[in-house]
N, C-alpha and C positions, 0 to 999 in steps of 0.2 A: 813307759809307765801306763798301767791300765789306770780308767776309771776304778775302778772295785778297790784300787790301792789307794784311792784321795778318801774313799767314802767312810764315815765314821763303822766303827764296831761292835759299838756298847751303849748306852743310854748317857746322854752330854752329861756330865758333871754340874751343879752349880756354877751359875755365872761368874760369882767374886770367888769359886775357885780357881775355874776354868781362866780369870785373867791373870790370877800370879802363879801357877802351880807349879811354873820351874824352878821359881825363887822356894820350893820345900825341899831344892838338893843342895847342898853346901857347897860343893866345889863351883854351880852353877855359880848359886849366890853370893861368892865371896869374888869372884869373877866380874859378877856383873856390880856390886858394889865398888867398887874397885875402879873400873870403868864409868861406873856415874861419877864418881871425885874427877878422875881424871879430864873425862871429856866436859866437865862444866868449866877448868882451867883452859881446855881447847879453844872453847865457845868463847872465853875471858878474850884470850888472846885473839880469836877471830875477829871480834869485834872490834878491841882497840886498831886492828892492824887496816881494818878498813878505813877504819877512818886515817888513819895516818897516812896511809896510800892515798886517798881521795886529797889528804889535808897537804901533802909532797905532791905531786903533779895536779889536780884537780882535772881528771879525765877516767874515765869511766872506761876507756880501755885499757887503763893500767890498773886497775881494778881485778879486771878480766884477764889480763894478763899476769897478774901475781898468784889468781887461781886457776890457770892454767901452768904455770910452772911448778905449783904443788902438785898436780894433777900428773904432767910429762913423765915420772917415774914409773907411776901407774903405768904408764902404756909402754915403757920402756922395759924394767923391770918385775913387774908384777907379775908375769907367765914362769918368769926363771923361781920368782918368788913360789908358785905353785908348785911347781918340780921338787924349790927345797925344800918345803912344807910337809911331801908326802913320803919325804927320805929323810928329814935330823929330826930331830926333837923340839916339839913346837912351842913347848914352853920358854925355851932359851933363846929359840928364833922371836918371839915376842917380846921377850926383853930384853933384846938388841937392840931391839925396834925403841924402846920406849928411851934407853941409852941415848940415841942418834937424836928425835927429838928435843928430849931435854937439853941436851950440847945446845943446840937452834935456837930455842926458846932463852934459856941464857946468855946467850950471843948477841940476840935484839934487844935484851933487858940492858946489859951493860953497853950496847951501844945509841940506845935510846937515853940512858943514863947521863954518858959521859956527851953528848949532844952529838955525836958525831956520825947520826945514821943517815943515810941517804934513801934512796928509791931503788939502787942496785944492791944495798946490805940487806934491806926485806926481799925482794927476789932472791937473792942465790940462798937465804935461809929457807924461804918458802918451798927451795929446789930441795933443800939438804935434809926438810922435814918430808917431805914426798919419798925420797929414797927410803927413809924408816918407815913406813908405812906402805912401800910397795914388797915389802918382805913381810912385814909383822900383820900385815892386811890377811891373806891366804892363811900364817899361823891361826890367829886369833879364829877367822871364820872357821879354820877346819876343827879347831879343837871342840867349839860348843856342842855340836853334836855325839862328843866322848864325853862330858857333862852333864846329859839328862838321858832318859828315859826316848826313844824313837819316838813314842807316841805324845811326849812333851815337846818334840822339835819345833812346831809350829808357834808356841808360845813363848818359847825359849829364843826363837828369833824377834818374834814380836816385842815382849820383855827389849831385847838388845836395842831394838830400834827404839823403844819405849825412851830407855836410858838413856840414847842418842839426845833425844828430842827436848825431854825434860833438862838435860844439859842445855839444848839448846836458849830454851827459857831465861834457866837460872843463871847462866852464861854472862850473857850480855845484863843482865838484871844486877848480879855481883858487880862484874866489869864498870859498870857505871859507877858504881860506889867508889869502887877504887879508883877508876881512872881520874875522877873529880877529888879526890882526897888525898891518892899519892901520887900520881901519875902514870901513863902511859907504860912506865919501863915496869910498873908492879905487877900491869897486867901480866905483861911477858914474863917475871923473874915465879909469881902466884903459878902460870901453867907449866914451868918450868919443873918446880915441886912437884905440882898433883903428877907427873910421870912415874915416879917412885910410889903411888898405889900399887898399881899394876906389877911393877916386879914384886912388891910384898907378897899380894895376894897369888904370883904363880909361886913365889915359896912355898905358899903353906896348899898349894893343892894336893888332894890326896888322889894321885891320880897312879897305874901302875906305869914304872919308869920305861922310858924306850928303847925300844931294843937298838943295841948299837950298830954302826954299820959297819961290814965288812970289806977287804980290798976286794973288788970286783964285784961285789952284791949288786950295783946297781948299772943301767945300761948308760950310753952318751948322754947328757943333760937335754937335748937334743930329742933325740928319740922318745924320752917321756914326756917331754913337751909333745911331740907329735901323736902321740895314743891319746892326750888328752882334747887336743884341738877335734880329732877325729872322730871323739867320743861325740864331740859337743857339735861337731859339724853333720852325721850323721843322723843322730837323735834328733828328732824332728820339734818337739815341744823345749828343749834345749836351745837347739839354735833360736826357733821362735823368740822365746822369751829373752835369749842375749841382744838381737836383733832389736827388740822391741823396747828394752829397758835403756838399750844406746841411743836410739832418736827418741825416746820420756826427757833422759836428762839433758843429751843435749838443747831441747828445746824449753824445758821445762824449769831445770835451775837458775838460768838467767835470771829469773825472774825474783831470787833470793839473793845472788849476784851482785844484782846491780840496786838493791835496797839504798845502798849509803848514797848513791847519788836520787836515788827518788826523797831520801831525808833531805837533802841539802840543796839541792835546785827548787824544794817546797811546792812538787808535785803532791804530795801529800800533807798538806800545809794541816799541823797540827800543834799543839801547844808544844813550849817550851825551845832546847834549842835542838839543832840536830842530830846532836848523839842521845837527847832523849828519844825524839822521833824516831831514830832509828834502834835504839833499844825495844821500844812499843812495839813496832812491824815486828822484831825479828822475835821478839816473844808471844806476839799471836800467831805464829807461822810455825814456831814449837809449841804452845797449848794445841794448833789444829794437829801436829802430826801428832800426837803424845794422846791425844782424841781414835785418829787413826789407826795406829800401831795397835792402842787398846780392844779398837774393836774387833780388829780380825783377831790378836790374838786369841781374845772370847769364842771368836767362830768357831776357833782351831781349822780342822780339814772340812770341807762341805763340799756336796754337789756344785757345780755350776761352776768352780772358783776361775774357769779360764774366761767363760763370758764375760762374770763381773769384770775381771782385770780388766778386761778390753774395754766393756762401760766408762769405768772409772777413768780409763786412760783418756777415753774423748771426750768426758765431762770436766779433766783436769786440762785441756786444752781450752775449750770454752771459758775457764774458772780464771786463767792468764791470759784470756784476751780481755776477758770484763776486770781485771786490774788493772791492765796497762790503761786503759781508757778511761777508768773512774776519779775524778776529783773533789771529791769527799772522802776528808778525814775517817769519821764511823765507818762509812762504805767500805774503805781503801783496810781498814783493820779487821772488818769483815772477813772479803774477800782473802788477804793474807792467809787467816786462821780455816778458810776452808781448804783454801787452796795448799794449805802445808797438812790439812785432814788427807788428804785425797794424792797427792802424791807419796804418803807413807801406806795409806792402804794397798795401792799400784803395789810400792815395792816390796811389802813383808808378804802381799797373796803371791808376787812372782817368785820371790827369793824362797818362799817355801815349798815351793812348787821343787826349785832346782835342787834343793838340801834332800828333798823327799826324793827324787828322782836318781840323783846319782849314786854310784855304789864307790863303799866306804876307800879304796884303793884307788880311785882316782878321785876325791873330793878334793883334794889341795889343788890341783891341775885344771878341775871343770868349776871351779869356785875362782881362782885366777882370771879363765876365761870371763865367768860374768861380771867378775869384779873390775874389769878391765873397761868393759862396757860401761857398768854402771858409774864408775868414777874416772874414766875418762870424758865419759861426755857431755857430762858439767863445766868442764872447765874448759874444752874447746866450743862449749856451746856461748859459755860465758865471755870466752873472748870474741870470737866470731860475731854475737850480738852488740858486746860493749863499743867493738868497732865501726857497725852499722849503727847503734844507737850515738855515738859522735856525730853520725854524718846524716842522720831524719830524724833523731830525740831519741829516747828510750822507751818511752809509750810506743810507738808506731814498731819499732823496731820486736818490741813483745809481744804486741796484735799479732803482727807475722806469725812468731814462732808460735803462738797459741792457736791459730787457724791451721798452719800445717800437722800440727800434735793432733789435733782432734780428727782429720783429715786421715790421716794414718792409719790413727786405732778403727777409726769407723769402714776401711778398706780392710783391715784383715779381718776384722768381723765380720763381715759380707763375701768375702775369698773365698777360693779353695788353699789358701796358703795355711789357714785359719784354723780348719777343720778339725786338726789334731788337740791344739789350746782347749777350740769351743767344749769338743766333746769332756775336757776335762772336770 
């Protein structure tokens, strides 16, 4: 991908259009509507399950360990997920996806219910909901880009991560409500429902149907796997960015990770009791990304965007070392809300970079690849940290991974590894 390909073409649009202008295509918007119901159930569920994990072992690497096991599919599955993506019909692959989930989510509700859950009934769910999600992951990314306009891509991811994030918020916000008023298992039986958006709204997409496939149309599962890794291993600003996006989260997510034990060991000693604490953190940390996502989307495409990436990358390093160390309440919600600003802008400038970069026949395969990256290495970052942070605290243990992060981005920006990103 040239420079001359990132650089705008026509004179920017208004700002307040330029932030929602993919929500004026329908199939986008009924899409991404769809997706905010669902993933604020997500976020519901995420939160109650933290705590329950914490509240069932009280250890911080079972923590890590429940989001690495959601995570394991990802790295297992997710490649083969791109293959099917770029061969069946990805509407149906997505709501398979949302099928398998639901089952999961159901599953914890009646056995949260019936009191009979343990710490191994949330792992092997946490495993079963990872599997739906390392197939409906590659559908769902590859189709956005068959939803809007090329020249709305970059807003149209933004937008998604938007939606992400603002779940994120309202998530644990909701979550609280109910977890205090019905219990724990409504969390779970509430995100269970919101799943059934999503296959609604790929009902009613108006999209043209897919072509069907034929006996022998397609080569070994195998071999398209292999055009894709190739694609991605070759291309230079690809690889970079999968590279790069793998050691962000790994080092980076812990630090959202491992929130329920900074609510509860009263590292972040603020009013009320823990699962308000930890609702607080985790909704400054989606106002900062939901800040974030907004503002690159505004940007759209611009000069420079592989420098900033790298900026950002080493200022979101420094941003998780001055959390892990800070003991003040105001500060420590601060710091959250930039630090969830700043890890969203990292990911919608790189993710757009690859959306913009690849071409339309291998996007289910080279979206696999980054996605494998980007959501793998959160949850082995998560557990790798929950483990060390048992054995010297979890402040110390986040200094670390916040000095290496910074350490990193600020070596490929000064490389010759670099050069192709920089110029971008």
């Amino acid at each position: 991908m040239t420079q001359s390909e990132l650089e705008p073409t026509e004179a920017p649009a208004p700002w307040w259009h330029r932030v929602a202008v993919a929500l004026t295509h329908r199939n986008f918007r009924l899409l991404w509507l769809a997706a905010l119901g669902s993933t604020i159930g997500t976020w519901m569920q995420q939160y109650a399950q933290g705590l329950l994990v914490y509240d069932l072992t009280k250890s911080s690497f079972y923590l890590g360990l429940d989001g690495a096991l959601a995570q394991l599919p990802i790295l297992l599955f997710m490649l083969i997920g791109g293959v099917v993506a770029d061969r069946y019909d990805r509407r149906k692959l997505l709501a398979g996806s949302q099928y398998t989930q639901a089952f999961s989510a159901f599953t914890l509700a009646l056995l949260v219910f019936t009191h009979h859950i343990t710490i191994w009934h949330v792992l092997t769910m946490s495993f079963i909901t990872g599997c739906g999600q390392a197939f409906g992951g590659p559908a769902y990314q590859s189709m956005i880009p068959t939803l809007v306009p090329r020249q709305d891509l970059p807003n149209a991811i933004a937008l998604n991560s938007t939606q992400f994030n603002l779940s994120r918020v309202l998530g644990p916000m909701i979550g609280t409500g109910v977890l205090l008023s019905l219990g724990t298992a409504a969390c779970f039986g509430i995100n269970g429902v919101s799943y059934f958006l999503v296959i609604f709204a790929l009902a009613s997409l108006r999209v043209p149907p897919h072509p069907p496939s034929t006996p022998g149309q397609h080569k070994p599962i195998l071999d398209d796997l292999g055009t894709g890794l190739r694609y991605v291993r070759n291309n230079r600003v690809t690889l970079t960015l999968t590279v790069l996006v793998a050691f962000s989260t790994f080092l980076a997510t812990p630090v959202f990770t491992l929130l329920p034990a900074f609510a509860n060991t009263g590292f972040s000693e603020g009013p009320g009791t823990a699962a308000t604490r930890l609702a607080t953190l985790q909704a400054c940390q989606g106002l900062g990304a939901i800040v974030g996502a907004l503002t690159i989307g505004a940007a759209g495409r611009f000069k420079g965007m592989g420098r900033a990436l790298l900026m950002l990358q080493a200022l979101l390093g420094v941003l998780v070392l001055s959390f892990s160390l800070t003991h003040y309440w105001a500060a420590n919600c601060f710091l959250i809300f930039i630090t969830g600003m700043l890890s969203m802008a990292v990911f919608s400038i790189s993710f757009s970079i690859v959306q913009l970069a690849v071409p339309d026949d291998l996007r289910g395969r080279v979206v696999s690849v980054y996605m494998v990256a980007l959501r793998g290495g959160g949850p082995l970052g998560g557990l790798v940290t929950g483990a060390v942070a048992d054995t010297i605290t979890a402040p110390h243990a986040l200094a670390l991974n916040g000095a290496v992060l910074s350490a990193i981005a600020l070596g490929v920006l000064v490389s010759g590894r670099g050069r192709a990103l920089r110029a971008l």
